[in-house]
C-alpha positions in Angstrom: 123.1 -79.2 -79.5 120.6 -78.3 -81.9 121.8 -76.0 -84.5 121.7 -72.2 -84.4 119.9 -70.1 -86.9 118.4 -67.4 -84.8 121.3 -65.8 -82.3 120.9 -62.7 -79.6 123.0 -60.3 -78.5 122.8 -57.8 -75.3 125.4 -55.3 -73.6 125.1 -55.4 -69.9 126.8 -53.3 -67.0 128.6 -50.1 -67.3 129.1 -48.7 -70.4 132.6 -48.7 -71.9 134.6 -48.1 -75.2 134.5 -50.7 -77.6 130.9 -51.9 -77.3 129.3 -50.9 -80.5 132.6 -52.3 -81.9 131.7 -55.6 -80.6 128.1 -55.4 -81.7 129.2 -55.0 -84.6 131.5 -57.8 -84.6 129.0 -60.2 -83.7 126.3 -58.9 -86.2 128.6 -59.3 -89.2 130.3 -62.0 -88.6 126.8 -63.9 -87.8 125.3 -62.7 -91.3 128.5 -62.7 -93.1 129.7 -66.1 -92.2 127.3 -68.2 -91.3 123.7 -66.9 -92.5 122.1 -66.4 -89.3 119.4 -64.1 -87.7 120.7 -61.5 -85.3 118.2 -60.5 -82.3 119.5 -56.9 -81.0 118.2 -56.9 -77.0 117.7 -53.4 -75.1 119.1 -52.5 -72.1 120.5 -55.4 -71.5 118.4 -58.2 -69.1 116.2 -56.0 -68.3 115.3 -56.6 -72.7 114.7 -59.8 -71.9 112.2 -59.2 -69.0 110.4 -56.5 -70.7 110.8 -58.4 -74.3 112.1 -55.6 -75.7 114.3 -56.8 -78.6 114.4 -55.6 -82.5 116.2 -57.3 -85.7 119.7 -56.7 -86.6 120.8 -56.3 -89.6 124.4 -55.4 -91.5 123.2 -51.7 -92.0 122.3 -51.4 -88.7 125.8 -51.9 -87.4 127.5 -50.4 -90.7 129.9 -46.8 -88.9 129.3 -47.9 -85.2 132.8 -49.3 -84.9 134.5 -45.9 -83.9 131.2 -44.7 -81.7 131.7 -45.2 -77.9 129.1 -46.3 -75.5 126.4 -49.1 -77.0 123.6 -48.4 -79.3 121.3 -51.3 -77.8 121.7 -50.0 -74.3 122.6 -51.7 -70.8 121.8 -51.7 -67.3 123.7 -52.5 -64.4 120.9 -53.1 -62.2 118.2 -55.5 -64.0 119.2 -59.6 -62.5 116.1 -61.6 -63.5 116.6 -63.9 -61.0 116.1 -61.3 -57.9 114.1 -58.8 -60.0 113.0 -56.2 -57.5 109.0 -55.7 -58.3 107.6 -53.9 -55.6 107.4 -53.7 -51.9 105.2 -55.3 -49.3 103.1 -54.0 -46.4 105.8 -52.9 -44.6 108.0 -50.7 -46.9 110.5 -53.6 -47.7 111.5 -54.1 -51.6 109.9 -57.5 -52.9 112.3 -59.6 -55.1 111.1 -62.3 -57.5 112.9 -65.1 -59.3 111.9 -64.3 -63.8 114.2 -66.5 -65.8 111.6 -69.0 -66.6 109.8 -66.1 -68.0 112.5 -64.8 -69.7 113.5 -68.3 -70.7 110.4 -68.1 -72.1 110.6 -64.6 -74.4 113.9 -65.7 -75.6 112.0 -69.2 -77.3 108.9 -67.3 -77.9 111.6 -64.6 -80.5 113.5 -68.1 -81.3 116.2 -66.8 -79.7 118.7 -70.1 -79.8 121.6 -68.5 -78.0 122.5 -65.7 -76.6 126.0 -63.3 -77.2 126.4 -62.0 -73.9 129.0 -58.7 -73.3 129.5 -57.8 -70.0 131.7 -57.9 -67.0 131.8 -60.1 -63.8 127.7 -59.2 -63.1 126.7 -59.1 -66.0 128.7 -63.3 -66.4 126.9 -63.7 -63.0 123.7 -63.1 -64.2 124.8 -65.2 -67.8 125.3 -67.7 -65.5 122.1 -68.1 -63.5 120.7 -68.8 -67.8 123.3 -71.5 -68.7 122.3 -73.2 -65.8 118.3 -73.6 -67.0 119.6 -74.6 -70.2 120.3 -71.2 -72.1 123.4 -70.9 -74.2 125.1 -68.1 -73.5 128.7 -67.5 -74.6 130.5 -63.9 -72.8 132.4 -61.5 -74.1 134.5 -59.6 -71.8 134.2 -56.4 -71.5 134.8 -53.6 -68.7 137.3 -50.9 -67.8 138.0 -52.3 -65.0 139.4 -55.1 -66.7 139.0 -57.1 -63.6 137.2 -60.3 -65.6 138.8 -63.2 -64.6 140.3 -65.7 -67.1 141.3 -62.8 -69.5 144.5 -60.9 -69.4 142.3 -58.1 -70.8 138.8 -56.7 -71.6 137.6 -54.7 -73.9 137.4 -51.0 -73.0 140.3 -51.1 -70.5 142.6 -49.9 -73.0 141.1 -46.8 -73.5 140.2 -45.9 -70.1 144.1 -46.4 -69.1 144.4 -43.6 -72.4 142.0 -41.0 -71.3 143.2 -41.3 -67.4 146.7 -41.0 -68.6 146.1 -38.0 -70.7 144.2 -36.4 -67.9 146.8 -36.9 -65.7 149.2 -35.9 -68.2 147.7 -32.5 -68.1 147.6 -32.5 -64.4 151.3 -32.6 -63.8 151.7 -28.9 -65.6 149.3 -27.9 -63.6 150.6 -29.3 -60.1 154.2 -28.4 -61.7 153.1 -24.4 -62.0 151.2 -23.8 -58.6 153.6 -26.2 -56.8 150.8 -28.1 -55.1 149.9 -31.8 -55.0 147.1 -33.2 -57.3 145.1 -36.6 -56.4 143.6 -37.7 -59.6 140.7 -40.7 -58.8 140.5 -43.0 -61.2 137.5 -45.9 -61.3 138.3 -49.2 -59.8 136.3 -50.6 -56.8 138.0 -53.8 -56.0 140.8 -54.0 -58.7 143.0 -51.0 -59.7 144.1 -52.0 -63.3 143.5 -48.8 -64.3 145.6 -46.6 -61.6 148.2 -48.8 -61.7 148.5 -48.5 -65.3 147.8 -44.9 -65.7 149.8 -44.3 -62.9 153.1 -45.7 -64.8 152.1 -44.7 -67.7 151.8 -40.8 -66.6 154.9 -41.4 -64.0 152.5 -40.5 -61.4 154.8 -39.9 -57.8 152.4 -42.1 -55.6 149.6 -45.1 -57.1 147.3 -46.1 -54.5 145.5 -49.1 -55.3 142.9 -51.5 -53.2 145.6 -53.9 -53.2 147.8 -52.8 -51.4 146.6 -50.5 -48.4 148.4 -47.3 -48.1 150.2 -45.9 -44.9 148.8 -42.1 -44.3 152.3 -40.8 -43.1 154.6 -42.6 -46.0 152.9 -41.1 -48.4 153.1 -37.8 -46.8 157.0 -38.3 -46.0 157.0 -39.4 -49.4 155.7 -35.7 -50.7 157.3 -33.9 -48.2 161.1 -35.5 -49.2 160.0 -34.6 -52.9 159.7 -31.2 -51.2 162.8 -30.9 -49.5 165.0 -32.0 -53.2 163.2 -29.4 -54.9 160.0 -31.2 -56.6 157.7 -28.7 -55.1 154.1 -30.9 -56.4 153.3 -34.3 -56.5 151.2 -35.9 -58.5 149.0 -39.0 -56.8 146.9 -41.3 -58.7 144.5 -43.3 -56.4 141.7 -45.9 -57.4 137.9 -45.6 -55.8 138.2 -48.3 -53.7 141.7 -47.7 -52.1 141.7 -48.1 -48.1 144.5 -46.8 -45.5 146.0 -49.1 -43.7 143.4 -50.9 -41.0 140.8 -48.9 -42.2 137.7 -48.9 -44.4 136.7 -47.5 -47.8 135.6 -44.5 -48.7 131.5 -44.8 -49.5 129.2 -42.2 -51.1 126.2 -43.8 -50.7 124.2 -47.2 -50.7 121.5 -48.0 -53.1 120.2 -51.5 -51.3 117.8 -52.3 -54.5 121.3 -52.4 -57.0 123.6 -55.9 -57.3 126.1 -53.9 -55.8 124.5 -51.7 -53.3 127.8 -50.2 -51.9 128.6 -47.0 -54.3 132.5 -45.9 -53.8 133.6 -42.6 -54.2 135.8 -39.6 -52.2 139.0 -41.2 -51.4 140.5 -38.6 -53.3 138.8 -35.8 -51.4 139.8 -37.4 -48.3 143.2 -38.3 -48.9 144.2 -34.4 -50.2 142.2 -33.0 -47.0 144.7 -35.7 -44.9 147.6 -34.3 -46.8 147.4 -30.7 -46.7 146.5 -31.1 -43.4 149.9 -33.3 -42.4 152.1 -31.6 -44.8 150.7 -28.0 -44.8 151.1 -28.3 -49.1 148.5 -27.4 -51.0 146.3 -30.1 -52.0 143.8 -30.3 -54.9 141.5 -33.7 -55.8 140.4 -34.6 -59.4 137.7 -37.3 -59.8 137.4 -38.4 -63.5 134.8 -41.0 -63.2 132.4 -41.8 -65.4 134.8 -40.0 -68.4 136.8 -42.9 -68.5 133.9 -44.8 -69.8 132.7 -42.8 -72.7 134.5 -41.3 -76.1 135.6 -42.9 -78.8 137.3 -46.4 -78.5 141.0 -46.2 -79.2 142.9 -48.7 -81.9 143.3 -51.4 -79.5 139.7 -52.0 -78.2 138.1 -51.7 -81.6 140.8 -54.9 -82.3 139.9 -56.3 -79.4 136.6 -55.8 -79.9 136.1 -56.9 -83.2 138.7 -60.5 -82.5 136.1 -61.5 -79.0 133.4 -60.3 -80.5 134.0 -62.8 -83.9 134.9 -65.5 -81.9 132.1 -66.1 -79.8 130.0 -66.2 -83.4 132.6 -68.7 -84.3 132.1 -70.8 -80.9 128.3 -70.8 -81.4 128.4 -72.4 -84.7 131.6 -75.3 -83.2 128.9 -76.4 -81.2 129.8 -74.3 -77.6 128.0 -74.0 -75.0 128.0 -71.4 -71.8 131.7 -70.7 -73.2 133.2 -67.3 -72.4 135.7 -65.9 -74.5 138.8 -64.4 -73.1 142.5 -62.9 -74.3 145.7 -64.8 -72.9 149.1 -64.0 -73.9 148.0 -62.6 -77.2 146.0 -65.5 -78.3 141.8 -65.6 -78.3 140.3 -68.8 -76.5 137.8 -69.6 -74.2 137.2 -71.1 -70.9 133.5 -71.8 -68.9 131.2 -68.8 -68.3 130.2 -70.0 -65.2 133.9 -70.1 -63.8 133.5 -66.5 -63.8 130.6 -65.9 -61.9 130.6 -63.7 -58.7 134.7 -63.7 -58.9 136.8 -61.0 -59.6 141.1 -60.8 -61.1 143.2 -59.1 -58.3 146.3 -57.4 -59.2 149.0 -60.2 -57.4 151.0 -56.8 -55.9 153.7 -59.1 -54.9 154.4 -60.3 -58.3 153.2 -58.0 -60.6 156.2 -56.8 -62.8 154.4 -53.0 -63.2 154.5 -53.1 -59.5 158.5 -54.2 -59.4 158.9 -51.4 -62.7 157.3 -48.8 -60.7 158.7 -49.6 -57.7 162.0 -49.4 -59.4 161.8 -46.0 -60.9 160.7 -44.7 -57.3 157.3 -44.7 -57.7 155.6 -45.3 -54.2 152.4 -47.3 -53.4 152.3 -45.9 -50.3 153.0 -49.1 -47.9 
């Protein structure tokens, strides 16, 4: 590999806690360490494609550790290799293939290799470069923290934080006006963070994608609670929970996006279905996009700061298309591509939260 003088760095996907952090990582440790040039890239990809990327220095970083979101920017949207440009004669959107091109602003900035953080799109798209011959090296990052070949992204821990305050607060409320509270939580595919916050609050009832819920048990469930004198309940349910035989819950589609389907409502519809079963009244909570922004807690600005080093660290060992990823307490690394288009499940027959959970009579509602 020839060596690396010249290095750039981009945020892609959602936005989470802990970004600037790792900026910042990656910055300093590439000046501070090993001399080299740092190349900040906008808005992610889409940077590329537009060549919209500005010089990084020590200063510019210098106080962003504690500041949530990233300064550089990201989309979620932008994947050069089925950039939507137009549409043709009959109203359809036109797609075209630009990584050559932006193959091409990366060598034109001397761009040598590229610090990619980002989730599973955002590796996808990482992916589609290593294979033309870009260096890319990941850094995982999403709240979700559904990244596979990492026990743990950056950002995760501080979503689980803000849902378990929140839900914290709803249990006095739910506790005075004796009603139940569904609290939605993010999670499409994955629910890390329900199942999490969920334990962590002692939330009565986690529904997660996992493990489809049954309508009725989780209504006899709340309506035993009632009968021994717990007059609320309070239910934590990811986005993209399902009952049992049945679909997801979708707000709306958005065909030109990666990931067209956009989740949101089970909450809504699973307090209409239990006031309307139990006759208890039922209020939903949808925190969203909360969970993404604020200040970074302790253990992402670690995190961020560790992953964020390391990939530097890989660059200059001679890596390439490396991802680096947390397991069992220890920072290593493993191919990018092997986590392309691939998402980490929770294993609901194994996981020990699960059995702990389960234990302390928390239902899932199966």
């Amino acid at each position: 590999m020839a060596q690396v003088k010249r290095i750039g760095v981009l945020t892609g996907g959602g936005d989470c806690p802990g970004l600037n952090a790792a900026i910042r990582a990656v910055v300093k440790t590439a000046i501070y360490e090993h001399g080299l040039e740092v190349i900040g890239i906008e808005d992610a990809f889409l940077g590329v494609v537009e060549h919209r990327m500005r010089p990084l220095t020590a200063r510019d970083v210098s106080g962003v550790l504690t500041h949530g979101g990233t300064f550089l920017g990201s989309s979620a949207s932008c994947d050069p290799g089925r950039l939507a440009v137009g549409t043709n004669s009959r109203g359809e959107t036109v797609y075209e293939d630009r990584r050559e091109e932006c193959a091409s602003h990366l060598a034109q900035r001397g761009i040598d290799a590229l610090v990619v953080i980002g989730g599973d799109g955002t590796m996808s798209v990482a992916s589609g470069f290593v294979r033309l011959g870009v260096n890319c090296v990941g850094v995982p990052k999403t709240i979700d923290n559904d990244l596979v070949g990492t026990d743990v992204t950056i950002g995760f821990s501080t979503a689980v934080e803000v849902a378990t305050e929140a839900l914290d607060r709803l249990h006095t409320t739910a506790m005075s006006h004796h009603r139940v509270i569904v609290c939605e939580v993010m999670g499409r595919n994955a629910g890390w963070i329900a199942l999490h916050a969920g334990a962590a609050s002692g939330s009565d009832v986690i529904v997660i994608p996992e493990i489809e819920y049954d309508l009725e048990k989780v209504c006899d469930y709340v309506r035993d609670r009632s009968r021994h004198g717990k007059r609320f309940s309070l239910i934590c349910v990811s986005e993209g929970a399902r009952p049992r035989g049945g679909e997801r819950t979708i707000r709306d589609m958005d065909h030109d996006s990666p990931d067209p389907i956009k989740l949101g409502g089970v909450g809504e519809v699973l307090a209409d279905d239990i006031q309307e079963r139990t006759g208890i009244d039922t209020r939903a909570v949808v925190l969203g996009h909360v969970l993404r922004g604020g200040t970074p807690n302790g253990a992402d600005r670690v995190l961020a700061t560790m992953l964020g080093s390391h990939a530097v660290h890989l660059l200059m060992d001679g890596a390439e298309g490396r991802l680096v990823v947390m397991n069992k307490g220890e920072v290593g690394d493993r191919e990018l591509i092997s986590a392309a288009n691939k998402q980490r499940f929770i294993e609901a027959e194994t996981n020990e939260l699960i059995r702990a959970a389960r234990s302390v009579g928390t239902s899932f509602g199966d």
